[in-house]
N, C-alpha and C positions, 0 to 999 in steps of 0.2 A: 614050727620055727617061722617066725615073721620076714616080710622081705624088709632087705634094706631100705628106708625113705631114699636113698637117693642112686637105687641099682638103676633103674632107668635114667638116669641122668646120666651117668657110668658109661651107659650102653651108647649116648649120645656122643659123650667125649670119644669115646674108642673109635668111632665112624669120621668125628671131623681132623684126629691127626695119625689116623688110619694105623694106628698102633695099638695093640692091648697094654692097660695100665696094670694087668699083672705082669708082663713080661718086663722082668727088671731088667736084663740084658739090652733090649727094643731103647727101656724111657732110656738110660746112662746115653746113647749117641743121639740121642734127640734134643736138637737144641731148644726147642720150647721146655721141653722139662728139664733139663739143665738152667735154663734161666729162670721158670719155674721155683725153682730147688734153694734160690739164693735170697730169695725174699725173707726179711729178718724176722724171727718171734723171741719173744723175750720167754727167757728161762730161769728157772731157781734151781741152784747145785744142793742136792740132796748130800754131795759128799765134796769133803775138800780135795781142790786139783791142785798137783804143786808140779814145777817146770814149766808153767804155760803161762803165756802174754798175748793174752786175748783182746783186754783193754790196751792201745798204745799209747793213752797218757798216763797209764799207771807204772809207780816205778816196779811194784811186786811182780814177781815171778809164781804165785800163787793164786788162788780164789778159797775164800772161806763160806764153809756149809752158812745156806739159806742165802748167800748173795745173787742178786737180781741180774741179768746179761744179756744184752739183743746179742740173738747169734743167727747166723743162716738155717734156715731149715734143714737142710740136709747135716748140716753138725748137729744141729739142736736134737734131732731122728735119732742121728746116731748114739747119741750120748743117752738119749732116753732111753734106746733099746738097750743100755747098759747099766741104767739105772742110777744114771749119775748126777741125772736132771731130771726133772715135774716142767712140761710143756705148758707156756699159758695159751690161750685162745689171741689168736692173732688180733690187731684192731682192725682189721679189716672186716672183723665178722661182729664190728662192739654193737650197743644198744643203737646208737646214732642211726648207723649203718640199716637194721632192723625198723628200725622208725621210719627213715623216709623211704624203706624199698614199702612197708605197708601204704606209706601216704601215695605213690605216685611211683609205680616201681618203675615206668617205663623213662623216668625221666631222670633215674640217678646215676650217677658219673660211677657206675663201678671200676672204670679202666684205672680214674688216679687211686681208688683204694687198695685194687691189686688186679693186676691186667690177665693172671691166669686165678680170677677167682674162684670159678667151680672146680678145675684141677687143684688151687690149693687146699680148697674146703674139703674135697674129696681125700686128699695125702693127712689134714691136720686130725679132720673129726677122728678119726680111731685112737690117736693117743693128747688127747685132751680133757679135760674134765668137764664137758660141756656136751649132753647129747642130744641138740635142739639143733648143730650146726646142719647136720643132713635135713631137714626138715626147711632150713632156713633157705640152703641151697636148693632143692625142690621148687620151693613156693618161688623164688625167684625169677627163677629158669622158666617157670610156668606162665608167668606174670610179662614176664619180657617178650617169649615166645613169639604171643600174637604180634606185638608190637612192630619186630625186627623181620617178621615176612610183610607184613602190610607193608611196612615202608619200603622192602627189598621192591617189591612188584609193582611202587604206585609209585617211587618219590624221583625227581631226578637226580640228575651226579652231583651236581653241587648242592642241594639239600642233602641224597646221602653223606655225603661226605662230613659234612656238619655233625651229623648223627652217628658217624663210627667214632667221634672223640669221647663217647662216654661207654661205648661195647666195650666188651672185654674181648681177649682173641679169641675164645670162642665162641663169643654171638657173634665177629666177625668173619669167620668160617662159615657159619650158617646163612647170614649176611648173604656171600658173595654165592653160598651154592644156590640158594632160591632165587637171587638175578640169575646165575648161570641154568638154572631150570625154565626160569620164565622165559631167556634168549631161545632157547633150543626149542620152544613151544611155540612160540613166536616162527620163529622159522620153519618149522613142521607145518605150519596152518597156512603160510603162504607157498606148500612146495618142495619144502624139506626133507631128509632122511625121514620115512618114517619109521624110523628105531635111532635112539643115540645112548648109549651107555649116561647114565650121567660120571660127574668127573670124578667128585669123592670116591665112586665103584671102580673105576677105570681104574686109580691108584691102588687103590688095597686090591685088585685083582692080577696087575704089576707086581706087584711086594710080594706074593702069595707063589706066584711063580718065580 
C-alpha cells in the first residue's frame, strides 16, 4: 500500500497548530480550522433540495438536480458525505495556480488564493475528482520550504514583513518558529541556557498534559 503524497506534509501541519487533523473534536474548537472550513467551493446537487434558500436573490425555495452553488466547505463536506452533491476542485488549486507555482514557486501570493491552503488541500483532495492535488501540495510545500527559512534567518523585520503578505498561515508558523530557533541560538552562543525547549514543543507538551 503506497504512502500518501502528502502524509508528510500532514505531519507538518499537526506540529505547527499543535493539533491532530484526525481529531475531529480538537479541529471543531480550533479557530484556524473553523475559519478554514468556510472558504467557498462550488458544488452540483446530484439530488433536488426543496425548503432550502441557499441563493438570497433567489425567489425559490428549492434547487434542481445538476444546478451549480458556492457553498462553504464544511456544508459542501457535509452534503457530499450524503451524497447530495459532486465537490468540484476548489480554484485555488486551478491550472493558473499550478503554472506559476512551477514558474517561480517561491514568489506566488498563495495567502490571496487561500490563506489556509495546504490544510484545505489536505480536507478537499479525498473527496474530489482530481488526484494530482496531494502531489501539487507536496511539490509546493517543498519548493517554498528553502525559501521561507533562508529568509526567516537572513532577512530583516521590514523585508520579512513584505514577504509574509504572500505565506499562507502556515508558512507563517514555520516563518516565525525558525526566527524563534535562530533567536535562542543566537543567545546560546553568546551565554545562553544551554538547553531551551523550542516553542511549538513547549505547547503540544502543554496540551498533552
Amino acid at each position: 500500500m503506497g504512502v500518501s503524497p502528502f502524509s508528510s506534509l500532514r505531519e507538518w501541519l499537526d506540529q505547527c497548530r499543535n493539533s491532530k487533523l484526525e481529531d475531529r473534536m480538537d479541529q471543531y474548537y480550533h479557530i484556524d480550522d473553523i475559519i478554514m472550513e468556510e472558504e467557498t467551493v462550488s458544488v452540483i446537487f446530484q439530488k433536488a433540495a426543496f425548503g432550502v434558500g441557499i441563493d438570497p436573490g433567489s425567489t425559490m425555495d428549492y434547487i434542481e438536480t445538476g444546478s451549480k452553488v458556492e457553498l462553504p466547505f464544511w456544508l459542501a463536506h457535509e452534503l457530499q458525505l450524503r451524497q447530495a452533491v459532486s465537490v468540484n476542485v476548489a480554484s485555488c488549486f486551478d491550472q493558473k495556480t499550478r503554472q506559476e507555482l512551477h514558474a517561480d514557486s517561491a514568489a506566488v501570493d498563495l495567502r490571496s488564493r487561500c490563506p489556509f491552503f495546504y490544510e484545505f488541500g489536505c480536507k478537499i483532495a479525498p473527496i474530489v475528482d482530481d488526484r494530482t492535488i496531494g502531489f501539487l501540495l507536496l511539490s509546493a510545500f517543498k519548493s517554498r520550504y528553502k525559501e521561507i527559512l533562508t529568509k526567516a534567518h537572513t532577512v530583516t523585520f521590514a523585508a520579512g514583513s513584505k514577504f509574509w503578505t504572500i505565506l499562507t498561515k502556515e508558512e507563517i508558523n514555520l516563518y516565525e518558529t525558525a526566527q524563534s530557533a535562530m533567536a535562542s541560538f543566537k543567545k546560546w552562543r553568546i551565554g545562553g541556557p544551554r538547553f531551551q525547549i523550542a516553542s511549538v514543543l513547549s505547547r503540544k507538551r502543554k496540551s498533552m498534559e
